[in-house]
N, C-alpha and C positions, 0 to 999 in steps of 0.2 A: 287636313284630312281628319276624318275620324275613326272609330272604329266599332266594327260593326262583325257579321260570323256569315261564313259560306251562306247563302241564302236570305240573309237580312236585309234591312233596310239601306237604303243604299250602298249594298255590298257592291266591289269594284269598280265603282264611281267617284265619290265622296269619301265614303271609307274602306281603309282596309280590313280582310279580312281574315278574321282571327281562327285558328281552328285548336283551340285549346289556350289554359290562362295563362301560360307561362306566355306562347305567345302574343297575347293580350298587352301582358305586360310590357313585352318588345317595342308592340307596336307604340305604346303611348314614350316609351324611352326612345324609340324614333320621332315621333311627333315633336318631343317637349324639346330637340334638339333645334328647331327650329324658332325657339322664342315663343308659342304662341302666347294667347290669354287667357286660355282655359282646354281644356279637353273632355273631348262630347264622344259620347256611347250609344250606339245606336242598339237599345235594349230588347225594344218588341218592332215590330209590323207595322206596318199603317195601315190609312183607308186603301189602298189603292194594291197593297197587298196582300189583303184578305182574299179568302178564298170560299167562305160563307157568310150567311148572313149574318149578324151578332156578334161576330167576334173577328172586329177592327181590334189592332193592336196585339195579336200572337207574342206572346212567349219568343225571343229567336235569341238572346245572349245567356246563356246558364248561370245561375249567381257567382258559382268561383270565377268564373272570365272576369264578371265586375269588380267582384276582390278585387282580384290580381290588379287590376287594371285602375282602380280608386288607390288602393295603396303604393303604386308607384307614381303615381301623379299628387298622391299628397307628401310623399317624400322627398318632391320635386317643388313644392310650394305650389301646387297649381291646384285648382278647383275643378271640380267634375259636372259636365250638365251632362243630361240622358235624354234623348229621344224615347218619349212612352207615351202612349194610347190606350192600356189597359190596366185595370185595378189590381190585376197580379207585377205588371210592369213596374206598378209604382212601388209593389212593396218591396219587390226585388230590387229595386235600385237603392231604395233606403235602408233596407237591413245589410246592404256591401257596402255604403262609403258616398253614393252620388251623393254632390251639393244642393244641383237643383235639377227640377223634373221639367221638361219643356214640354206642352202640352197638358198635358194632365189625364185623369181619365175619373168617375163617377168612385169617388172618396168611401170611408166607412171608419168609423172611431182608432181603429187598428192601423188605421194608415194616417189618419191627424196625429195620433199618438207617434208615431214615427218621424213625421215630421218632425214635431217637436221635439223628439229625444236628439235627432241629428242636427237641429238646428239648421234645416235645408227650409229651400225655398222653392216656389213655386213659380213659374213664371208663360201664364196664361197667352194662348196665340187662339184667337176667335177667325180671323184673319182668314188664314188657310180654310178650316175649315165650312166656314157660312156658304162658298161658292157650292161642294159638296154638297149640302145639306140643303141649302135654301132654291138655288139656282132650279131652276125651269131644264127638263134635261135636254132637250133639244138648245138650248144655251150654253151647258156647262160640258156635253159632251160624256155625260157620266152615266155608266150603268145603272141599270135598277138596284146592282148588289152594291155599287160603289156610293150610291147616294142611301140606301140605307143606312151602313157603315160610317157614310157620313154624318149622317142624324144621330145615329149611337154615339161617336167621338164629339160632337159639336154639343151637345148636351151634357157630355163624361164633365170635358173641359170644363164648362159652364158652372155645373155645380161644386168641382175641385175647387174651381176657383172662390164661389160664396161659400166654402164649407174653411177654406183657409181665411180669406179676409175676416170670418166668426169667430175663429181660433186662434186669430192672432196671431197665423201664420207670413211671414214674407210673402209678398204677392208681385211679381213686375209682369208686364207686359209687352210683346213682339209679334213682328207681323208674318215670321215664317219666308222671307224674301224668297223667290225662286219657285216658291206653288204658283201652277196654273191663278192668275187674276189677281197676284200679289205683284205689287210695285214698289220700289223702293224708294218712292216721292209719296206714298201712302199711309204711312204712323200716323195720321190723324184719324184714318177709318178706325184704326185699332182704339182709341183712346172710346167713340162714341161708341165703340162694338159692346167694349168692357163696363161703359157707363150706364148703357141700355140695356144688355142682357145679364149683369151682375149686380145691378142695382147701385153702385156707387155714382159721388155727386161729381161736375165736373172738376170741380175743385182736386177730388180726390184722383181723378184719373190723372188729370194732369200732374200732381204728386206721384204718383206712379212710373206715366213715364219719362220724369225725370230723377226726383232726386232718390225715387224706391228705387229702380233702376240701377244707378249707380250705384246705390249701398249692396245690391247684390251681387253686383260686376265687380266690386271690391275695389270702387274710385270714387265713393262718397265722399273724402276728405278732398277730394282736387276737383269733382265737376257735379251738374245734379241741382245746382241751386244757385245764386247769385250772390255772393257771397267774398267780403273784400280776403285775397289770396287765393281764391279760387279760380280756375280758367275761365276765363270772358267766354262763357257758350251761353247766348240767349236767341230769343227769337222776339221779333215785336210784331204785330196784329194792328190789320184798322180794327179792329173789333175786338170787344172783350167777348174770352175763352168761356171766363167761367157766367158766361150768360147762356151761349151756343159754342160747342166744340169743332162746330165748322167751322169758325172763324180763323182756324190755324190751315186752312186747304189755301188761302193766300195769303203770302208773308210781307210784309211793310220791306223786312232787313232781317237779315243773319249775323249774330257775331258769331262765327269759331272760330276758337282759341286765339283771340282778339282780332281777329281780319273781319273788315264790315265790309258786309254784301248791300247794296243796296236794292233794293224791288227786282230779289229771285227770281227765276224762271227754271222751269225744267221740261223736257219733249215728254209731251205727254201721251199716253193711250186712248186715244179716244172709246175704244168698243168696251174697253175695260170700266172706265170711266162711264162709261152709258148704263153698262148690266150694275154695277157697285152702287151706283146712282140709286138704283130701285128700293134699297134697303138703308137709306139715311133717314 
């Protein structure tokens, strides 16, 4: 679970909801009782939330909530990520304590600066939003206001992201599992999303969504790279990656954490697969 406020983003679903910091705080000393790997704050709104045009990602978690809610999780040794969509979202999570910002929303010197001071990171989902944005609406099923919205956050994202990889900010990458058109046999669309609309090489992406990755999940010294003492987590390719990023949509063999898979498979989505197909 996460945690989120009366009317937020995935309030009474996903996460609980907080109505003041003290309970904030609760809730993540409930959460962290259960072992997780981090604890996620559902800060602003989304696309699908909005209620006008232009302003995907609302204001919905007050900054003391985040306090409250950052410092009992890092008293805990635990790391904070925040759901944000908007440039007020971002700054509000970095001037309370988040680690890292999921999503992102269109940057400004005052919030790289922040970045930097808190030493958080970034970590960019294209994924979710392109269906929103790009998608034919009689396909994706989205409103007029929902796919503008979508356009605003799918660009916010885009430029967070080339405005940290210039600043030398931590950058990883995710695919938002559980949005409409997102599949969890899918992290290779993500890798060319980031290559293509961010401008990095594949080389680079593929650094990303391994060993950057890991270094901001806080298990860079155990997986992330190949590496003798490190967990046996590879993948092998007929094809080389960093020629075409397709080349990882079919796998030769899987090692995780030394068990070898031979010539993977997974049930796959055909319609999903069909409409995703249109933007490789």
């Amino acid at each position: 679970m996460a945690v989120s406020v009366p009317g937020g983003h995935m309030a009474g679903s996903l996460a609980y909801e907080a109505r003041s910091a003290e309970e904030a705080r609760q809730y993540v000393e409930r959460i962290a009782a259960d072992s997780p790997d981090l604890i996620k704050l559902m800060i602003t709104g989304g696309v699908l939330d909005a209620k006008v045009k232009g302003e995907p990602g609302e204001l919905k978690m007050p900054p003391e909530y985040v306090r409250a809610a950052c410092g009992e999780a890092h008293a805990r040794g635990l790391k904070v990520a925040a759901h944000v969509e908007s440039p007020e979202g971002v700054r509000v999570a970095l001037e309370n304590g988040v680690d890292s910002i999921e999503h992102g929303a269109m940057p400004d010197e005052d919030i790289q600066r922040l970045f930097r001071e808190r030493g958080a990171a970034l970590v960019t989902t294209l994924s979710p939003a392109l269906p929103y944005a790009e998608f034919d609406r009689a396909i994706s099923h989205a409103s007029e206001l929902e796919q503008f919205n979508g356009k605003v956050v799918f660009r916010g994202i885009i430029e967070c992201a080339k405005a940290c990889l210039a600043a030398g900010i931590p950058v990883g990458i995710g695919t938002d599992t559980g949005c409409p058109y997102i599949t969890h046999y899918d992290m290779w669309r993500e890798l060319i999303y980031f290559s293509r609309y961010c401008g990095v090489s594949p080389a680079f992406a593929l650094y990303t969504a391994t060993l950057g990755n890991a270094r901001i999940a806080g298990i860079g010294a155990e997986t992330g790279s190949i590496e003798k003492g490190k967990c046996a987590d590879l993948i092998v390719c007929d094809k080389n990656p960093l020629e075409d990023l397709s080349a990882l949509r079919r796998l030769f063999a899987v090692v995780a954490r030394g068990n070898y898979i031979a010539s993977p498979s997974v049930r796959k989505m055909p319609n999903v697969e069909r409409e995703l197909d249109k933007f490789l």
